[in-house]
N, CA, C, O and CB atoms as a CASP TS submission, in Angstrom:
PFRMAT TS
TARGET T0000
AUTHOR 0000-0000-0000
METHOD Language model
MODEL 1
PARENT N/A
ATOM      1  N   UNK     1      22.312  61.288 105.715  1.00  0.00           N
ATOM      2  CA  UNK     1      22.788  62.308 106.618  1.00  0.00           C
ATOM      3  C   UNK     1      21.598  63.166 107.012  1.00  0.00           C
ATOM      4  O   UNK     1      21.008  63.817 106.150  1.00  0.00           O
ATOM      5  CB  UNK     1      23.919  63.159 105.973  1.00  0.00           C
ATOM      6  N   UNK     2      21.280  63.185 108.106  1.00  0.00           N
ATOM      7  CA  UNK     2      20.563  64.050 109.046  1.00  0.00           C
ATOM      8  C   UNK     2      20.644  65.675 109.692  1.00  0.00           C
ATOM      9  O   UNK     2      21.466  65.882 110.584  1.00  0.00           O
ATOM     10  CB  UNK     2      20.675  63.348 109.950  1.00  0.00           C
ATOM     11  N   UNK     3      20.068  66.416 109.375  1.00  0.00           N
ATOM     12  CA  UNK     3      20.728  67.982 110.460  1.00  0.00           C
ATOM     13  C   UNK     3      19.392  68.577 110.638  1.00  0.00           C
ATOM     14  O   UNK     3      18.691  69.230 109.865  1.00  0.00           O
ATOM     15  CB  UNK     3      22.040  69.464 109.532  1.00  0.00           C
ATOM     16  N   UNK     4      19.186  68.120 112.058  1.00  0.00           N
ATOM     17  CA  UNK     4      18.124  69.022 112.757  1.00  0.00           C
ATOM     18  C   UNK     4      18.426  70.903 113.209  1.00  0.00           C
ATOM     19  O   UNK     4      19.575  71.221 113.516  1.00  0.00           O
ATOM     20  CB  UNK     4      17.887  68.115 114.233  1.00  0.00           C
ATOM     21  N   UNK     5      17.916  71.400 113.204  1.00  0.00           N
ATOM     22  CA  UNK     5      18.357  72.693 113.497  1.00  0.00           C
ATOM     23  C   UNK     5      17.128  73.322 114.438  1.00  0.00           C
ATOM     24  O   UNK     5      15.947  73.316 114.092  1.00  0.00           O
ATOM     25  CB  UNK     5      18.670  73.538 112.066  1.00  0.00           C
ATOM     26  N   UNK     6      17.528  73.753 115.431  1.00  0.00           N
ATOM     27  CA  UNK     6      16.309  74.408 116.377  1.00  0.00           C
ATOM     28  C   UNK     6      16.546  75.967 116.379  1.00  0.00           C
ATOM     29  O   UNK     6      15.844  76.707 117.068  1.00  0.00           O
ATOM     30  CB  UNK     6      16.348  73.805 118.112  1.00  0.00           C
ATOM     31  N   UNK     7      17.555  76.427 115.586  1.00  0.00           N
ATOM     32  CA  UNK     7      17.282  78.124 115.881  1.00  0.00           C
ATOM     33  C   UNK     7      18.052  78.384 114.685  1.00  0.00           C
ATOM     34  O   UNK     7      18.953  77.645 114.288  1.00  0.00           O
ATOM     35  CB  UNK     7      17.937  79.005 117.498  1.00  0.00           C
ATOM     36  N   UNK     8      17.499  79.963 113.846  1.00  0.00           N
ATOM     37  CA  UNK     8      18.141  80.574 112.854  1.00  0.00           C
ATOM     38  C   UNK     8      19.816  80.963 113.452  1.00  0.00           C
ATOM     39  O   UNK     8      19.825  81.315 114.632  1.00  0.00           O
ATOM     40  CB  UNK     8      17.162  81.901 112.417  1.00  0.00           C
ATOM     41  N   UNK     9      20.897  80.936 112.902  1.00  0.00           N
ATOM     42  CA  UNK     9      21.921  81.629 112.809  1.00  0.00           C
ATOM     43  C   UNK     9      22.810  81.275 111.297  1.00  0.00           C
ATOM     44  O   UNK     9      22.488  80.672 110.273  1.00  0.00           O
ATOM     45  CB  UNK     9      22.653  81.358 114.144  1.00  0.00           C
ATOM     46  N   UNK    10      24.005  81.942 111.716  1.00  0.00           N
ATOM     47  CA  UNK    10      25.080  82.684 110.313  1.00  0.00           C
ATOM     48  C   UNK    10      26.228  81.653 110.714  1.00  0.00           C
ATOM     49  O   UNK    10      26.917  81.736 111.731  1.00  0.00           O
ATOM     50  CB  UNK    10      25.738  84.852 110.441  1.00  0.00           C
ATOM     51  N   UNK    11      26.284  80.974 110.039  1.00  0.00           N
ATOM     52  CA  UNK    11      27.689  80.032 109.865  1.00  0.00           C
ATOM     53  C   UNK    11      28.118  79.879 108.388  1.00  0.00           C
ATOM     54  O   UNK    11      27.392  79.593 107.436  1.00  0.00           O
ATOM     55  CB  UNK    11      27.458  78.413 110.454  1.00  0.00           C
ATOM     56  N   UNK    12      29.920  80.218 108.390  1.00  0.00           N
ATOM     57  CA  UNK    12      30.885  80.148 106.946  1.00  0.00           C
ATOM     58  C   UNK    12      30.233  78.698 106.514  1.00  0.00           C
ATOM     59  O   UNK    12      29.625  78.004 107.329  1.00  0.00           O
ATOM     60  CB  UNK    12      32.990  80.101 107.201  1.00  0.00           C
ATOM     61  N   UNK    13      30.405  78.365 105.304  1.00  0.00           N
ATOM     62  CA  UNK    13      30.733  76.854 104.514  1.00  0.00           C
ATOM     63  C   UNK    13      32.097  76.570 105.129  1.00  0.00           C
ATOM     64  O   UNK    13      32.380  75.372 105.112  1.00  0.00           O
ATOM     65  CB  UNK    13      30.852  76.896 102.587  1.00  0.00           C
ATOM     66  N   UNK    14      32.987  77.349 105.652  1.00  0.00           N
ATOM     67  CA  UNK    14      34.480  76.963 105.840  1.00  0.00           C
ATOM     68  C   UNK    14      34.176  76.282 107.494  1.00  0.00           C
ATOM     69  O   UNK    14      34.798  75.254 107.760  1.00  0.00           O
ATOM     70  CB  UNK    14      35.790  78.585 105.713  1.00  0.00           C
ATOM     71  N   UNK    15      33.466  76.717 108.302  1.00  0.00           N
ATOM     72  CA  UNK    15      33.196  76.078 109.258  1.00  0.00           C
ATOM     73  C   UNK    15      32.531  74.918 109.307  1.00  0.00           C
ATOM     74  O   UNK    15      32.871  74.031 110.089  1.00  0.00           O
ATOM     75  CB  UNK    15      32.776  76.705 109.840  1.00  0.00           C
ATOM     76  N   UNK    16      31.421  74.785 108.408  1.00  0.00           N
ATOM     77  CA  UNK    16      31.058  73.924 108.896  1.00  0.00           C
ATOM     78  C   UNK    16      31.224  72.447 107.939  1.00  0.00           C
ATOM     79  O   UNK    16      30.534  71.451 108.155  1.00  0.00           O
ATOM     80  CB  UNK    16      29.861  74.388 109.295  1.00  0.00           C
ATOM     81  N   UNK    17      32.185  72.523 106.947  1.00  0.00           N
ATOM     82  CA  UNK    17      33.282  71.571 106.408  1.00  0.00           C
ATOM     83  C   UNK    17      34.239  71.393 106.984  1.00  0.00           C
ATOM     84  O   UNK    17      34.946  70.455 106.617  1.00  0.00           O
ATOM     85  CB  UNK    17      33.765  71.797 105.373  1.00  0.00           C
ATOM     86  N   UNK    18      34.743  72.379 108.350  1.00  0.00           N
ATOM     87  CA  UNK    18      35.416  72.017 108.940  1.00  0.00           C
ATOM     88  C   UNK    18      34.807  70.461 110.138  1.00  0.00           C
ATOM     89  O   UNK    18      35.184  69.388 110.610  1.00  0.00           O
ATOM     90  CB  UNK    18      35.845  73.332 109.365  1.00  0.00           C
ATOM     91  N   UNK    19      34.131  71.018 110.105  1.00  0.00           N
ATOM     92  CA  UNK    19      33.459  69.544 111.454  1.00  0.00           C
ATOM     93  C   UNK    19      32.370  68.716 110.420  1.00  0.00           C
ATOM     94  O   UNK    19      31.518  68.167 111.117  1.00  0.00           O
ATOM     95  CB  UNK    19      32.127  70.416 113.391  1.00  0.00           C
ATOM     96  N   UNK    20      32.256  68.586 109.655  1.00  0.00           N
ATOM     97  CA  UNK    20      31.981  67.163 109.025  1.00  0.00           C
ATOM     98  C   UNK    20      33.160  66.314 108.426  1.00  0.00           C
ATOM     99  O   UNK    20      34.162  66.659 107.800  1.00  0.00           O
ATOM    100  CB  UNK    20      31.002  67.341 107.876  1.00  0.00           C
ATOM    101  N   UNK    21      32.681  65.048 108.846  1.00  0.00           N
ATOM    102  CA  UNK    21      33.105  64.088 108.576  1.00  0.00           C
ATOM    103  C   UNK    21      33.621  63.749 106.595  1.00  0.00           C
ATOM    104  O   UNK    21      32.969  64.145 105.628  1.00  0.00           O
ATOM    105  CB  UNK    21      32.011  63.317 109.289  1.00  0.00           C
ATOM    106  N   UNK    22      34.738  63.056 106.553  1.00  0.00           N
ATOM    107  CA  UNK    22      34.673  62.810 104.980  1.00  0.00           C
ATOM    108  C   UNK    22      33.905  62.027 104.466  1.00  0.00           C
ATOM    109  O   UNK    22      33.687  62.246 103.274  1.00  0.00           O
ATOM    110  CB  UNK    22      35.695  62.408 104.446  1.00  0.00           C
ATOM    111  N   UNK    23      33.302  61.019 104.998  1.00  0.00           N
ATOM    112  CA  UNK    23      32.128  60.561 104.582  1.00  0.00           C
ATOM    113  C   UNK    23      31.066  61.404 104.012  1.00  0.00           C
ATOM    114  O   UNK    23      30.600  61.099 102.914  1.00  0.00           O
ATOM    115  CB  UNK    23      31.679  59.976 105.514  1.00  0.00           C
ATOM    116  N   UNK    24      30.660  62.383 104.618  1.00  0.00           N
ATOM    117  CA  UNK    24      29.411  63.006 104.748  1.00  0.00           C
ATOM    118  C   UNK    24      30.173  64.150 103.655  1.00  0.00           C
ATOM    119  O   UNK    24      29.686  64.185 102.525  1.00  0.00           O
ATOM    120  CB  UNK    24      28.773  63.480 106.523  1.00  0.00           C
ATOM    121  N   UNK    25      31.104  64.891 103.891  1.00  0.00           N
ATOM    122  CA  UNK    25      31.295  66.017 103.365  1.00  0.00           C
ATOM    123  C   UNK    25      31.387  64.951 101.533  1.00  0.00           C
ATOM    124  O   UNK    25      31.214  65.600 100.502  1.00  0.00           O
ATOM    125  CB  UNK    25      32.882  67.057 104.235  1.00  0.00           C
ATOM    126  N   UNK    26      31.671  63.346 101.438  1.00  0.00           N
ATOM    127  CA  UNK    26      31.866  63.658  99.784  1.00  0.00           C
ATOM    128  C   UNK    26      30.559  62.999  99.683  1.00  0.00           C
ATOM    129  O   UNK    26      30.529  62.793  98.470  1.00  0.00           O
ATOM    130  CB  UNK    26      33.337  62.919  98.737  1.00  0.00           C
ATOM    131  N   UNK    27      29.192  62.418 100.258  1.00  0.00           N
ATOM    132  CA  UNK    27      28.326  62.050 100.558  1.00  0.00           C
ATOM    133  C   UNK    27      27.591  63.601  99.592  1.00  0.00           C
ATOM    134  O   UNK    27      26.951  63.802  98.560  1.00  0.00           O
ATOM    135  CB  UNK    27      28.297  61.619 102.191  1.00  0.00           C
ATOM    136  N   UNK    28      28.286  64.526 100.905  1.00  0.00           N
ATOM    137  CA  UNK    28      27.194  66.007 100.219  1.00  0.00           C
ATOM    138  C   UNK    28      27.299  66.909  98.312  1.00  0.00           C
ATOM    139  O   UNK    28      26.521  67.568  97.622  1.00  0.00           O
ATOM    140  CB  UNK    28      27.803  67.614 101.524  1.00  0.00           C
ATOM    141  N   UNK    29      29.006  66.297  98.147  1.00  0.00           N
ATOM    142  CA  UNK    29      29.063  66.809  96.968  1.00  0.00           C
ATOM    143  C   UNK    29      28.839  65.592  95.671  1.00  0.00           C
ATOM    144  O   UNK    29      29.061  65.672  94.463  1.00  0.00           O
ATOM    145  CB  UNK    29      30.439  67.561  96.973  1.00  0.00           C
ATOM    146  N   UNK    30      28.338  64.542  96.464  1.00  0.00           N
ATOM    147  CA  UNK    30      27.861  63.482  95.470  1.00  0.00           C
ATOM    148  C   UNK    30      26.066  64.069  95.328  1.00  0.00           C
ATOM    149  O   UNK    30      25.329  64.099  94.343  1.00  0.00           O
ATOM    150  CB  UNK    30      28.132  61.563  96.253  1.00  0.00           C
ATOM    151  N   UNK    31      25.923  64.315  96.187  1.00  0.00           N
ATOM    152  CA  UNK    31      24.199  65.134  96.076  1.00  0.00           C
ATOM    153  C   UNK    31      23.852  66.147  95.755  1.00  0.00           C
ATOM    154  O   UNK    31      22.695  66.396  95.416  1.00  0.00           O
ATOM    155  CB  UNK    31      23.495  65.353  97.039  1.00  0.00           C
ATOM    156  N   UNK    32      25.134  67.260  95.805  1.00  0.00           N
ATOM    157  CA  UNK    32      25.141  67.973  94.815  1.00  0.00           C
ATOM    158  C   UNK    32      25.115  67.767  93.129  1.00  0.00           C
ATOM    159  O   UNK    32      24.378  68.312  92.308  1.00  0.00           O
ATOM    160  CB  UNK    32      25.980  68.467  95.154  1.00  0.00           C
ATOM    161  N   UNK    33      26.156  66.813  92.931  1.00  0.00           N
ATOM    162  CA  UNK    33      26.370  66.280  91.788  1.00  0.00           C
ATOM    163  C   UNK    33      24.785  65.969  90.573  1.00  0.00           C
ATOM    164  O   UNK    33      24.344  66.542  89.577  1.00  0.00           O
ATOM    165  CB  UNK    33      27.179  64.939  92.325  1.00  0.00           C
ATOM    166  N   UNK    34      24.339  64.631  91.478  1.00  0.00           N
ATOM    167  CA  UNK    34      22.602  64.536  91.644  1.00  0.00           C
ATOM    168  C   UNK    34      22.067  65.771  91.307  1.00  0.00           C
ATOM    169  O   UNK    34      21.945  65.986  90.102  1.00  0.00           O
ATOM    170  CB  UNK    34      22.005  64.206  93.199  1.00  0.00           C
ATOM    171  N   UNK    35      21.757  66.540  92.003  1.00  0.00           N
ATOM    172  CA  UNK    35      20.380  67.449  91.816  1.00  0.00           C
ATOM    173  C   UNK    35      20.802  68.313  90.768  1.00  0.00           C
ATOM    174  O   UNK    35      19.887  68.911  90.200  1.00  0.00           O
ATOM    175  CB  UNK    35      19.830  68.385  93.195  1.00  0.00           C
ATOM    176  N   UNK    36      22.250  68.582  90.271  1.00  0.00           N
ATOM    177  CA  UNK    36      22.208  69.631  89.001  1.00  0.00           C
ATOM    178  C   UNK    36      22.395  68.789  88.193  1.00  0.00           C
ATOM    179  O   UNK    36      23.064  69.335  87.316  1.00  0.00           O
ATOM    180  CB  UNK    36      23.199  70.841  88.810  1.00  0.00           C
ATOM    181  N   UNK    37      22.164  67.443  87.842  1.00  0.00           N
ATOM    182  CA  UNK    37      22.594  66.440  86.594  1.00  0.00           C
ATOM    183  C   UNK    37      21.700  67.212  85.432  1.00  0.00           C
ATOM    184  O   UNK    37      22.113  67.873  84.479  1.00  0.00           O
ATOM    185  CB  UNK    37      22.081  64.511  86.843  1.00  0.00           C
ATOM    186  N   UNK    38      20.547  66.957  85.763  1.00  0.00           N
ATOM    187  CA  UNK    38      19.710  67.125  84.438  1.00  0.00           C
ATOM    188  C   UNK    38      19.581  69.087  84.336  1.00  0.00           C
ATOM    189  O   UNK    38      19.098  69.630  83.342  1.00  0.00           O
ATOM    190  CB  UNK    38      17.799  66.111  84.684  1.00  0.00           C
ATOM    191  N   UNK    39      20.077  69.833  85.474  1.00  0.00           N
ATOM    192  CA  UNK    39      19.732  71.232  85.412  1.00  0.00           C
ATOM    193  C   UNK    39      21.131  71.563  84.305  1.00  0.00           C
ATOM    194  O   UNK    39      22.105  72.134  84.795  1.00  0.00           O
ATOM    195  CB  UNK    39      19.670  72.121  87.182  1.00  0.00           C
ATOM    196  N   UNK    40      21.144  71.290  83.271  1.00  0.00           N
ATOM    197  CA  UNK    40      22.358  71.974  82.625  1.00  0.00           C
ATOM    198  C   UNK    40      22.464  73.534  82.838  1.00  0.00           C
ATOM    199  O   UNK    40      23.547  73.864  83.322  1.00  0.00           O
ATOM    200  CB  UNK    40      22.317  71.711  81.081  1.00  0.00           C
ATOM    201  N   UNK    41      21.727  74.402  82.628  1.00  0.00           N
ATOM    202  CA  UNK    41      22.158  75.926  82.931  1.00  0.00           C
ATOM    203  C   UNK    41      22.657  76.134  84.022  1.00  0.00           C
ATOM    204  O   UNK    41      23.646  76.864  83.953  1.00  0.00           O
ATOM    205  CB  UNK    41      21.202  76.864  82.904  1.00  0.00           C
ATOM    206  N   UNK    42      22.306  75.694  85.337  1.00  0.00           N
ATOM    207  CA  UNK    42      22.221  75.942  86.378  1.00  0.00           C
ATOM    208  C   UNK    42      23.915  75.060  86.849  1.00  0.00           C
ATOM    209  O   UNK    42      24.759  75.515  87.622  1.00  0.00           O
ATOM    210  CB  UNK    42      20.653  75.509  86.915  1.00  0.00           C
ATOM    211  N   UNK    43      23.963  74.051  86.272  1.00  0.00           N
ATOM    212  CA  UNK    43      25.109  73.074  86.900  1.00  0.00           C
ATOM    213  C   UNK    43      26.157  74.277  86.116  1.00  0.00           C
ATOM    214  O   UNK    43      27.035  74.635  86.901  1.00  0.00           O
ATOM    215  CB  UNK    43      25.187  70.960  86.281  1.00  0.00           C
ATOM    216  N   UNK    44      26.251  74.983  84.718  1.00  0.00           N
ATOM    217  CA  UNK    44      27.731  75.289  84.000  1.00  0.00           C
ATOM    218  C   UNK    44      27.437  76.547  84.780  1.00  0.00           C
ATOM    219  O   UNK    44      28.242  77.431  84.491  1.00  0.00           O
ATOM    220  CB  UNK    44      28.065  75.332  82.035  1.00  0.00           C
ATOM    221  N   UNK    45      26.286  77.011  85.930  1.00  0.00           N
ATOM    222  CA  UNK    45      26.648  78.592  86.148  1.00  0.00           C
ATOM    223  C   UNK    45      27.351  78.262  87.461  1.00  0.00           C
ATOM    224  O   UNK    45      28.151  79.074  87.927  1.00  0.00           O
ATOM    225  CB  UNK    45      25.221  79.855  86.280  1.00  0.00           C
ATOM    226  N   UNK    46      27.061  76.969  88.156  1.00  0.00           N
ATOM    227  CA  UNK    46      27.874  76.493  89.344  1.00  0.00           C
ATOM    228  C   UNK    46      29.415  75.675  88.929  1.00  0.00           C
ATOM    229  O   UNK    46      30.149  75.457  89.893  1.00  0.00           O
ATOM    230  CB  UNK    46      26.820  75.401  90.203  1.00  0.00           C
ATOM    231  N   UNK    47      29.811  75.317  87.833  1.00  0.00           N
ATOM    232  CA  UNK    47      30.658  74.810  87.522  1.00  0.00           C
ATOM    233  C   UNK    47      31.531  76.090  87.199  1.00  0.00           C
ATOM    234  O   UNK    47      32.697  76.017  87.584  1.00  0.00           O
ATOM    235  CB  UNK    47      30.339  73.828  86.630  1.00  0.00           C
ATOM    236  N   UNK    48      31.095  77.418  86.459  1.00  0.00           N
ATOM    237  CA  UNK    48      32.054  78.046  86.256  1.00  0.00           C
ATOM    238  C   UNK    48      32.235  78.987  87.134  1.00  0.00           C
ATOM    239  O   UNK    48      33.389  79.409  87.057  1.00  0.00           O
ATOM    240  CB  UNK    48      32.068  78.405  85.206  1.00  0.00           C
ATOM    241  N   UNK    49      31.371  79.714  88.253  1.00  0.00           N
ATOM    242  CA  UNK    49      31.555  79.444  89.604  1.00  0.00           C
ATOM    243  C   UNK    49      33.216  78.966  90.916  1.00  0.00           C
ATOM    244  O   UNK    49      34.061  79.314  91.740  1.00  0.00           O
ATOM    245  CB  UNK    49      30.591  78.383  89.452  1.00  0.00           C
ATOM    246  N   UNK    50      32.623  78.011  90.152  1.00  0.00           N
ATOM    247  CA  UNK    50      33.419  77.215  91.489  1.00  0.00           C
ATOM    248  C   UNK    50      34.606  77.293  90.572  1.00  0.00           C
ATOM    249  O   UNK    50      35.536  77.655  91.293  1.00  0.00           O
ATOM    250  CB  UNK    50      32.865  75.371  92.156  1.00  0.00           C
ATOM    251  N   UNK    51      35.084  77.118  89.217  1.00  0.00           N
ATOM    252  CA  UNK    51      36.819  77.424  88.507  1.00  0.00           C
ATOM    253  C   UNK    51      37.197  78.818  88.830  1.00  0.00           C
ATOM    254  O   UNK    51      38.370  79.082  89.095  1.00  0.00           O
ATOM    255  CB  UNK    51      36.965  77.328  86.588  1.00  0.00           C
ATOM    256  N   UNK    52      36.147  79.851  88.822  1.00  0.00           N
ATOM    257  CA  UNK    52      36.472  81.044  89.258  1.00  0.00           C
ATOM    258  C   UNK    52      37.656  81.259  90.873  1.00  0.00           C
ATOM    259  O   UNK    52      38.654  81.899  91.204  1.00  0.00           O
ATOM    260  CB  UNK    52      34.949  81.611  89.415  1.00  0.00           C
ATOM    261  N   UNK    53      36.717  80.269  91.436  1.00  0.00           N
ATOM    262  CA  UNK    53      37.484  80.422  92.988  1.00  0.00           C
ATOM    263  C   UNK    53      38.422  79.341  93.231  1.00  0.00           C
ATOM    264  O   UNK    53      39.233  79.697  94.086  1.00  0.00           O
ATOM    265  CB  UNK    53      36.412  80.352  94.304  1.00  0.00           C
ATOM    266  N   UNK    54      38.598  78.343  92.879  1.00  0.00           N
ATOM    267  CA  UNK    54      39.206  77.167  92.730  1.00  0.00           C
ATOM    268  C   UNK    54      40.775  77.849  92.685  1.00  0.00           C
ATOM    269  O   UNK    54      41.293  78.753  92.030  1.00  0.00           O
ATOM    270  CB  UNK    54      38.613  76.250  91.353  1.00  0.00           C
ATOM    271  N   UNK    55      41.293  76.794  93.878  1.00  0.00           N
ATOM    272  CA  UNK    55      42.709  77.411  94.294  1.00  0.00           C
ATOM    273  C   UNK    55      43.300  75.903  93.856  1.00  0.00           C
ATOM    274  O   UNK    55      42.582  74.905  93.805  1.00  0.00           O
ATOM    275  CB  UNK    55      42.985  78.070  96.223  1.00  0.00           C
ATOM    276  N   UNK    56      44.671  75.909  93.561  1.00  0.00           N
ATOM    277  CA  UNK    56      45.594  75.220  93.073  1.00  0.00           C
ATOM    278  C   UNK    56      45.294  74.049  94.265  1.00  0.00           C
ATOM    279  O   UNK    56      45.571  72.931  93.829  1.00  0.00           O
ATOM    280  CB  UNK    56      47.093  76.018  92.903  1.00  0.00           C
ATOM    281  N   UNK    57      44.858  74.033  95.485  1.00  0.00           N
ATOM    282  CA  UNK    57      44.604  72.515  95.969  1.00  0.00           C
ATOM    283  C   UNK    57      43.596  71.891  95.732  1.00  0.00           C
ATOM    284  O   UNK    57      43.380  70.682  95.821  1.00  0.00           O
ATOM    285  CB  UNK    57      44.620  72.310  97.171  1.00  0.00           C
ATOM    286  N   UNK    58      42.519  73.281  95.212  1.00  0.00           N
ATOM    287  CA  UNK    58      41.094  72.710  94.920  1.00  0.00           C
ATOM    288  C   UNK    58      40.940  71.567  93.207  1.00  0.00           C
ATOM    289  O   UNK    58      40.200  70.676  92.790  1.00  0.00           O
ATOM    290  CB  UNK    58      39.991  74.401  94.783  1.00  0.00           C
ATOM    291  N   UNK    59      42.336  72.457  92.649  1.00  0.00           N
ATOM    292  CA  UNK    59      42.107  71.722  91.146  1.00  0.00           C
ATOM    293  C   UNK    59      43.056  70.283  90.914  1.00  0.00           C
ATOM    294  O   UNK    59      42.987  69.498  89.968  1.00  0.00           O
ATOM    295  CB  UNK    59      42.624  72.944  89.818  1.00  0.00           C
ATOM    296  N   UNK    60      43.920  70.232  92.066  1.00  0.00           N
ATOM    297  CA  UNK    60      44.358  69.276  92.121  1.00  0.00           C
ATOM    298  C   UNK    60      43.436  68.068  92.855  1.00  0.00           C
ATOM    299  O   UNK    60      43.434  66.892  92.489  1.00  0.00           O
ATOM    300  CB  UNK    60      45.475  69.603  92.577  1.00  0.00           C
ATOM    301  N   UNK    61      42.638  68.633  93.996  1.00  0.00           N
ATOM    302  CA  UNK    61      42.084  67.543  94.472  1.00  0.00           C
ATOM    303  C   UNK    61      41.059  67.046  93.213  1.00  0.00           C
ATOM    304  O   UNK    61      41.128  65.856  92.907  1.00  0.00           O
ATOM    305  CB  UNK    61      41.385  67.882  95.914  1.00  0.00           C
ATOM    306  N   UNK    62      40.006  68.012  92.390  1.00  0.00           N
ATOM    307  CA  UNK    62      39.564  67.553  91.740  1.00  0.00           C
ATOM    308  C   UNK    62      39.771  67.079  90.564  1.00  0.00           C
ATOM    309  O   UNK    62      38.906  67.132  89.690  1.00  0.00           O
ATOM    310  CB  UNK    62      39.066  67.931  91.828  1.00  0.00           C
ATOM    311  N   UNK    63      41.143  66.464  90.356  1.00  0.00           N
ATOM    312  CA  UNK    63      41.703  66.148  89.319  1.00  0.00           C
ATOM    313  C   UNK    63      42.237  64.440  90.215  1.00  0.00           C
ATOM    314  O   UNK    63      42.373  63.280  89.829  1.00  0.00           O
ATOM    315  CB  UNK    63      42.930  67.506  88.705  1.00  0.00           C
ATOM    316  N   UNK    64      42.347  64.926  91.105  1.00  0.00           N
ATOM    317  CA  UNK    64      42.495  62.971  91.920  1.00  0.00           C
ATOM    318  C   UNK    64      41.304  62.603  91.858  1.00  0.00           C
ATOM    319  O   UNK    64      41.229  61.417  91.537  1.00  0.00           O
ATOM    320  CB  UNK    64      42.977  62.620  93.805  1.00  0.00           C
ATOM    321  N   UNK    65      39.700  63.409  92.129  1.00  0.00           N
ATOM    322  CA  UNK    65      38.414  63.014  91.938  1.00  0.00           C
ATOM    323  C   UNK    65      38.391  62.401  90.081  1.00  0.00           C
ATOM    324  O   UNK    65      37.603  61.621  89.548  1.00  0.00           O
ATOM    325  CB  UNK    65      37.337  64.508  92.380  1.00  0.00           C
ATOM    326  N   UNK    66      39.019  62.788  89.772  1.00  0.00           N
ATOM    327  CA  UNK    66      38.484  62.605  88.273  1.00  0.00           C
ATOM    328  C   UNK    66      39.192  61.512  87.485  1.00  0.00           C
ATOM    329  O   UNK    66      38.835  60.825  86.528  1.00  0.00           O
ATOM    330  CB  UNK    66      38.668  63.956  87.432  1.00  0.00           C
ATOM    331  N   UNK    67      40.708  61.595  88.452  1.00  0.00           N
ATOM    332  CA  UNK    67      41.565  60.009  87.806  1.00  0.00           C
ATOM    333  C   UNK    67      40.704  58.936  88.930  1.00  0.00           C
ATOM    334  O   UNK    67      40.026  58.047  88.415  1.00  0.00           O
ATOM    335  CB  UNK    67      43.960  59.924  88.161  1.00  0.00           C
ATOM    336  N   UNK    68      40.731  59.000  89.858  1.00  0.00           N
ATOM    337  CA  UNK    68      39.506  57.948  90.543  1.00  0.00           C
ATOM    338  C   UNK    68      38.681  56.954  90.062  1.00  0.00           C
ATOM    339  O   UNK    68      38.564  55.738  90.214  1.00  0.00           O
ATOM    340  CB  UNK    68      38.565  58.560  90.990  1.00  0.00           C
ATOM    341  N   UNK    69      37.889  58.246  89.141  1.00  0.00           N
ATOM    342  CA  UNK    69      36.927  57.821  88.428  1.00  0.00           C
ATOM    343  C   UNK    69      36.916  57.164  87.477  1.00  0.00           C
ATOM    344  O   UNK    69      36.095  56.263  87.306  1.00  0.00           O
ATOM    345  CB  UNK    69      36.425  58.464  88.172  1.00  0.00           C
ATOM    346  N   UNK    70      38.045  57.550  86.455  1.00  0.00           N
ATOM    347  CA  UNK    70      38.325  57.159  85.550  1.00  0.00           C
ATOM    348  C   UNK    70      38.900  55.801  85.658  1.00  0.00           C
ATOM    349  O   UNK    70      38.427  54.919  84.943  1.00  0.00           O
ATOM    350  CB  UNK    70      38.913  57.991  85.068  1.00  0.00           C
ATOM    351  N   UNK    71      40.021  55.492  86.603  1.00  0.00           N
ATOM    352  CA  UNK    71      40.540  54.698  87.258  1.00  0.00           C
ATOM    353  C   UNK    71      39.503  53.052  87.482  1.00  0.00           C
ATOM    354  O   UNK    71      39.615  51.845  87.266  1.00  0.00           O
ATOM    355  CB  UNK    71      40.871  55.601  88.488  1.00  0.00           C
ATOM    356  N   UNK    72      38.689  53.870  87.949  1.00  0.00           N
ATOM    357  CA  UNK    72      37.482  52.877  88.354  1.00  0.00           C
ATOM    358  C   UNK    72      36.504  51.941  86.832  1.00  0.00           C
ATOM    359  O   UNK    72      35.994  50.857  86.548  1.00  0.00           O
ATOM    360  CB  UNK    72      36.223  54.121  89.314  1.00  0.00           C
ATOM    361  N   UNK    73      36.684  52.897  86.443  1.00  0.00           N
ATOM    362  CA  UNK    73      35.379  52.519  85.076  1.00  0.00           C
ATOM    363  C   UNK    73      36.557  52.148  83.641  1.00  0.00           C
ATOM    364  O   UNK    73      36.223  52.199  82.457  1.00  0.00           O
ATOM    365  CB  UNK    73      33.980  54.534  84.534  1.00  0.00           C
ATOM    366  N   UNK    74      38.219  51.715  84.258  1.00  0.00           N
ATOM    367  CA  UNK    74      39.063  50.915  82.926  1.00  0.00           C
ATOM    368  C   UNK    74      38.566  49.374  82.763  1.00  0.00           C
ATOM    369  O   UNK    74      38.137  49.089  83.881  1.00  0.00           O
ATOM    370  CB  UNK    74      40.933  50.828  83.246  1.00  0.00           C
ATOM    371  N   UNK    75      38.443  48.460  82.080  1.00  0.00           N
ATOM    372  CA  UNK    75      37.659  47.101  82.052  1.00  0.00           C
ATOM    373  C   UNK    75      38.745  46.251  82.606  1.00  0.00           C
ATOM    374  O   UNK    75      38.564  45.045  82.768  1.00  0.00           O
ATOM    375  CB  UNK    75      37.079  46.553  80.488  1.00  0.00           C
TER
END
């Protein structure tokens, strides 16, 4: 995924998850995932973070992310 930008401005995260694609938008939180693997301090201050704000669709979706997974890796 690519994003050129030619001028400073102020845009929400709510906007601009609104116009990406689902590809890209679980593309971006798989690269998130990546870059705090080995940062343990840094990943549990963003992990507890994000339970702080985490609304009843947010913990359900990430609870379909997590049977997925699990789902995936039975033999």
């Amino acid at each position: 995924m690519e994003i050129t930008l030619n001028k400073e401005f102020e845009v929400s995260a709510r906007e601009v998850l609104a116009k990406i694609k689902d590809y890209y938008m679980a593309a971006f939180v798989e690269i998130l995932a990546e870059r705090y693997d080995k940062d343990f301090k840094t990943r549990a201050q963003l992990a507890s973070k994000f339970a702080d704000g985490i609304s009843e669709q947010g913990a359900r979706f990430l609870a379909d992310v997590v049977a997925h997974h699990v789902a995936r890796r039975k033999p």
